[in-house]
C-alpha positions as CSV (number, residue, x, y, z in Angstrom):
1,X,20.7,-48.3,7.4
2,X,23.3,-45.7,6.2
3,X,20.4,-44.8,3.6
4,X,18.1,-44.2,6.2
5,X,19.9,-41.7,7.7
6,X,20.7,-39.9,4.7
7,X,16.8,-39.9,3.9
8,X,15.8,-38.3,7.4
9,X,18.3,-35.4,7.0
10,X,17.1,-34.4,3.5
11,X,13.6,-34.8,4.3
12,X,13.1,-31.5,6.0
13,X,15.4,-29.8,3.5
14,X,13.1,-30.9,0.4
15,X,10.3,-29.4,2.4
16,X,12.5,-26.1,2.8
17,X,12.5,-26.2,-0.6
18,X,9.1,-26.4,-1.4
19,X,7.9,-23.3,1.0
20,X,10.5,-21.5,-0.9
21,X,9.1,-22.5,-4.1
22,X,5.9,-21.7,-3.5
23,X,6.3,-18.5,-1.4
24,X,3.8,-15.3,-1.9
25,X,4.6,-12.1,-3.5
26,X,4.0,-9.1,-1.0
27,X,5.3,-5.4,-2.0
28,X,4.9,-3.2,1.1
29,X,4.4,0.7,0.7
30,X,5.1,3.3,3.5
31,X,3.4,6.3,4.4
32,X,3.6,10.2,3.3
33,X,7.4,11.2,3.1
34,X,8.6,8.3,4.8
35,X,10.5,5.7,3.3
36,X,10.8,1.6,3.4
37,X,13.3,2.7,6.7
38,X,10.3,3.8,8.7
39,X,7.8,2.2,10.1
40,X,7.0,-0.5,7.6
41,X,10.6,-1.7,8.3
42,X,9.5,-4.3,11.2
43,X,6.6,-5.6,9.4
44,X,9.1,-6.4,5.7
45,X,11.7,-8.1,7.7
46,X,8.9,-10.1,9.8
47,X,6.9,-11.1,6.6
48,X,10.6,-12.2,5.1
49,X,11.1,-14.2,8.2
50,X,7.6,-16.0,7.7
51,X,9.0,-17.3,4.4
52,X,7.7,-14.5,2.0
53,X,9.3,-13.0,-0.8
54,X,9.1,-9.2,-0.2
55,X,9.6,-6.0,-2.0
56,X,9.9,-3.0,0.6
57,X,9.2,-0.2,-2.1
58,X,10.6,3.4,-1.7
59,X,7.6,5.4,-3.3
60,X,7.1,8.6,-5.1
61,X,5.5,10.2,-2.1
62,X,8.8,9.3,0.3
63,X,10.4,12.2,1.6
64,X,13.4,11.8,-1.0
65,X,11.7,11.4,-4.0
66,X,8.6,14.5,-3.4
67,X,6.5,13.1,-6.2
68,X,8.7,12.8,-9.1
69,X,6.8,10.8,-11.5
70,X,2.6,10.5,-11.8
71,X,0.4,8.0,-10.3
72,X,1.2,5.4,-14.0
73,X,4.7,5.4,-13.2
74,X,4.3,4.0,-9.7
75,X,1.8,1.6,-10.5
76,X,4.3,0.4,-12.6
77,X,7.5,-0.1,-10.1
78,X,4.7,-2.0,-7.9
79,X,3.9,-4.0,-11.1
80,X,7.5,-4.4,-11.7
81,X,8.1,-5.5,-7.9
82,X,5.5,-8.2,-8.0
83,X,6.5,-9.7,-11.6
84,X,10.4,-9.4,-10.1
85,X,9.4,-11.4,-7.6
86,X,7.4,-14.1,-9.3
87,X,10.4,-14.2,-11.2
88,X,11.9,-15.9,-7.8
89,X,9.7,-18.3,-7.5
90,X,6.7,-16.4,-6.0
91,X,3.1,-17.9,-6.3
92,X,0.3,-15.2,-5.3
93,X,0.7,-11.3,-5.1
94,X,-0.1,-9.5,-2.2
95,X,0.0,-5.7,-1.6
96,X,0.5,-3.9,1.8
97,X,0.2,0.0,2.2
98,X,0.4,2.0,5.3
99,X,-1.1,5.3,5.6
100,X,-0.9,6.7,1.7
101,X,0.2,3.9,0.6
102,X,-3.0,2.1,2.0
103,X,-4.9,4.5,-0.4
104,X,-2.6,3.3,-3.4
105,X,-2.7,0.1,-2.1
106,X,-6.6,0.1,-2.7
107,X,-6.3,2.4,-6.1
108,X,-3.6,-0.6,-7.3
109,X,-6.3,-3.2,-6.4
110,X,-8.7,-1.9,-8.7
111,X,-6.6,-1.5,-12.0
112,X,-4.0,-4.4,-11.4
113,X,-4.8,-8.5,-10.5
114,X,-4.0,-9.3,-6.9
115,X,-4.6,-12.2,-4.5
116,X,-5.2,-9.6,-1.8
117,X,-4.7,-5.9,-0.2
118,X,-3.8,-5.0,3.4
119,X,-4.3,-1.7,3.7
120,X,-3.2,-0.3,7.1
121,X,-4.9,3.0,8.6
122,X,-5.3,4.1,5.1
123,X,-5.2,8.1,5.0
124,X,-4.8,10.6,2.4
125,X,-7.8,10.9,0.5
126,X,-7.9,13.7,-1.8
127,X,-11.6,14.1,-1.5
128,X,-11.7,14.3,1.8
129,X,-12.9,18.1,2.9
130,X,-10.1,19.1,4.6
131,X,-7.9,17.9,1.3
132,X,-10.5,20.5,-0.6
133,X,-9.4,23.4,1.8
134,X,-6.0,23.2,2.1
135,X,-5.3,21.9,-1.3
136,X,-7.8,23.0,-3.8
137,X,-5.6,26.1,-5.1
138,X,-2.4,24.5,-5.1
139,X,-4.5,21.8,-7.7
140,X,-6.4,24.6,-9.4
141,X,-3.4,25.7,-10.5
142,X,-1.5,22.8,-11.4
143,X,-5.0,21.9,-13.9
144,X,-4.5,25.2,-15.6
145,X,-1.1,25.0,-15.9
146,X,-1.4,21.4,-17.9
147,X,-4.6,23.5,-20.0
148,X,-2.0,25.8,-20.8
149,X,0.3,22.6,-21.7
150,X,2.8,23.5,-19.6
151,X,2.0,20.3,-17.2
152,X,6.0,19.7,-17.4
153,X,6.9,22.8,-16.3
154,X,7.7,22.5,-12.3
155,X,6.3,24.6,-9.7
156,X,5.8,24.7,-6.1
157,X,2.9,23.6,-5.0
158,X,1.3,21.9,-1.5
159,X,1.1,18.9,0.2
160,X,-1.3,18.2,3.0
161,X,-0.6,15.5,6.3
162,X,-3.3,16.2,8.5
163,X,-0.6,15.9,11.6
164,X,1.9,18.2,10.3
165,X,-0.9,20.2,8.0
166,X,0.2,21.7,4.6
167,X,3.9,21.6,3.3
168,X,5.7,22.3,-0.1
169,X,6.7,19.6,-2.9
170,X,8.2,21.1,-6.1
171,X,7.1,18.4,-8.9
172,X,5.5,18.8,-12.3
173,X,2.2,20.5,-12.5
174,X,0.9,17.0,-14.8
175,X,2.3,15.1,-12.3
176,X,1.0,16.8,-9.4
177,X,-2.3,16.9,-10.8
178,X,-2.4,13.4,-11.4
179,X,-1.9,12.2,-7.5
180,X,-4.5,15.2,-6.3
181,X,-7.6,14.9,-8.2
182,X,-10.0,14.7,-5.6
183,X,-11.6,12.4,-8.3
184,X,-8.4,10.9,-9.4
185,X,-6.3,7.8,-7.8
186,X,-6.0,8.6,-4.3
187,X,-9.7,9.3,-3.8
188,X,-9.9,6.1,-1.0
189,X,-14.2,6.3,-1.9
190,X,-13.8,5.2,-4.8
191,X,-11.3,3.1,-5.0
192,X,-13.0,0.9,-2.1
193,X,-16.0,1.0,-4.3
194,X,-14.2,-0.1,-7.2
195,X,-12.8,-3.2,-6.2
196,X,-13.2,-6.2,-7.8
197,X,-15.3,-8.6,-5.5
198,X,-12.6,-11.4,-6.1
199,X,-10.2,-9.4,-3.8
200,X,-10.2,-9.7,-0.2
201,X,-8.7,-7.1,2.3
202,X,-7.4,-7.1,5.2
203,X,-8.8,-3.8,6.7
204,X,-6.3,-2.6,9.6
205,X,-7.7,-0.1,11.5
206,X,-5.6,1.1,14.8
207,X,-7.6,2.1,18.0
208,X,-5.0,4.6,18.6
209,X,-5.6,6.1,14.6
210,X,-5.9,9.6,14.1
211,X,-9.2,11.0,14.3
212,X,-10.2,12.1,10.7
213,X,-9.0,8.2,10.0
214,X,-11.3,6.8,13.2
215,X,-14.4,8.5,12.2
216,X,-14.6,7.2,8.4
217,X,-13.2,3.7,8.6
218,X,-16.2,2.2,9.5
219,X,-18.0,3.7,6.3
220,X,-14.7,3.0,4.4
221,X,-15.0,-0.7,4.9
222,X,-18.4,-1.2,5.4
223,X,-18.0,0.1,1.0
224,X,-15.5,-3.1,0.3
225,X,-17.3,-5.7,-2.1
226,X,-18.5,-8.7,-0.1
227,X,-16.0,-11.4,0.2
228,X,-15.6,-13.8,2.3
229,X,-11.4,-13.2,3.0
230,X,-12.3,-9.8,3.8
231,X,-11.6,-8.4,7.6
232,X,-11.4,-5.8,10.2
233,X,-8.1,-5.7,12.1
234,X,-8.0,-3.3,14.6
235,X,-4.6,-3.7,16.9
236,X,-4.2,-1.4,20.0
237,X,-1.7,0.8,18.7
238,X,-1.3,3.9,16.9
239,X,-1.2,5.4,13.7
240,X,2.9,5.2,13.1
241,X,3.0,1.6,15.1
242,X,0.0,0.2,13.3
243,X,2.2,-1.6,10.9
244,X,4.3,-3.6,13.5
245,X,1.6,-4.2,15.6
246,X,-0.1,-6.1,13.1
247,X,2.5,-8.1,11.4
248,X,1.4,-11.6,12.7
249,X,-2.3,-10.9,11.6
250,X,-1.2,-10.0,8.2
251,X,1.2,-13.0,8.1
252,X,-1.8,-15.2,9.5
253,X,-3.9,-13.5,6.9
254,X,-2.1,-13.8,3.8
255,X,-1.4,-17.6,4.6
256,X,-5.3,-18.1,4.9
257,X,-5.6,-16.4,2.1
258,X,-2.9,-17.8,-0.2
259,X,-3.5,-21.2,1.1
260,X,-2.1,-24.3,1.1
């Protein structure tokens, strides 16, 4: 009988084992100069609590770093995070981006093989027309600069956030010019458009968003490639608490996704 209480107290611990072993990937990406401290912070330690294995990233356009390295440099710490993480033990890779980092999020998708995207009220498209206005000198510039082949050479040049309008980062006109093209990686039109139809997304649009971001996220998802996984999320919240808000749909999500 001894033996039979030994069995029923390792049983659940083999099973503890196995979600372990077969725990998801997820690398979560804050907004424009924030940082893995803000705002993403509640969804990462909820996600860890549902048994994931998570990378909270601090990303080039965090208020620390001001965009010290181009758009190929950061796809590669996210690629690094994922393959550290599979490392671990992790099965499928998932990426979440909130704000900017829903933009990259997207951008990633489409150069990079992923179970699946969650992209939360994704804002900062350089194409969009305000982008044009307040930046379109600043990247002028930084293009002729690099024509000159001085794109090393570091300058002062502007940032846009359409709720605190234009501010200054002091990067490298190459690098600069490669997170600005209003053709380039952050262009959230095409990087929608350029998904492969294999990956789903979990589309999380607040009610509370801010305007600009309301008024083209229908359009925005209504361009995602047909796939059955794909969804509209759209918690009561706003912009800044859109990530918390939704952290048991994504966690619901991904596990749909991932399966069993």
């Amino acid at each position: 009988m001894k033996w039979l209480a030994l069995l029923k107290w390792l049983v659940p611990i083999f099973f503890l084992a196995g979600e372990a072993f077969c725990a998801d990937a997820v690398v979560v990406m804050h907004g424009k100069g924030g940082s893995p401290l803000r705002y993403v912070d509640g969804l990462a330690a909820y996600l860890e609590q549902q048994g994931f294995l998570v990378a909270n990233l601090e990303m080039p356009w965090s208020g620390r770093r001001g965009y010290d390295v181009d758009v190929a440099a950061a796809e590669g710490e996210v690629e690094a995070a994922l393959e550290g993480l599979r490392a671990k033990g992790a099965r499928k890779r998932f990426v979440i981006g909130h704000s900017q980092g829903g933009v990259f999020a997207l951008y990633f998708g489409t150069r990079h093989a992923v179970d699946g995207i969650v992209t939360i009220a994704p804002g900062g498209s350089t194409a969009a027309p305000v982008f044009l206005e307040k930046l379109g000198p600043s990247f002028a510039r930084a293009r002729s600069l690099v024509a000159e082949g001085k794109g090393a050479q570091k300058e002062r040049f502007l940032d846009f956030e359409g709720s605190r309008g234009t501010s200054p980062v002091v990067t490298a006109a190459a690098v600069y010019v490669t997170w600005f093209d209003p053709d380039g990686a952050m262009n959230e039109g095409n990087a929608v458009r350029a998904l492969p139809p294999r990956t789903p997304v979990l589309f999380v649009a607040p009610s509370g968003d801010y305007p600009a971001l309301a008024r083209v996220k229908g359009a925005m998802f209504g361009a995602l490639p047909k796939n059955p996984g794909t969804r509209l999320y759209e918690p009561v919240a706003s912009h800044l608490e859109a990530p918390s808000a939704s952290k048991e749909a994504i966690a619901a999500w991904i596990k749909e996704v991932a399966g069993p």
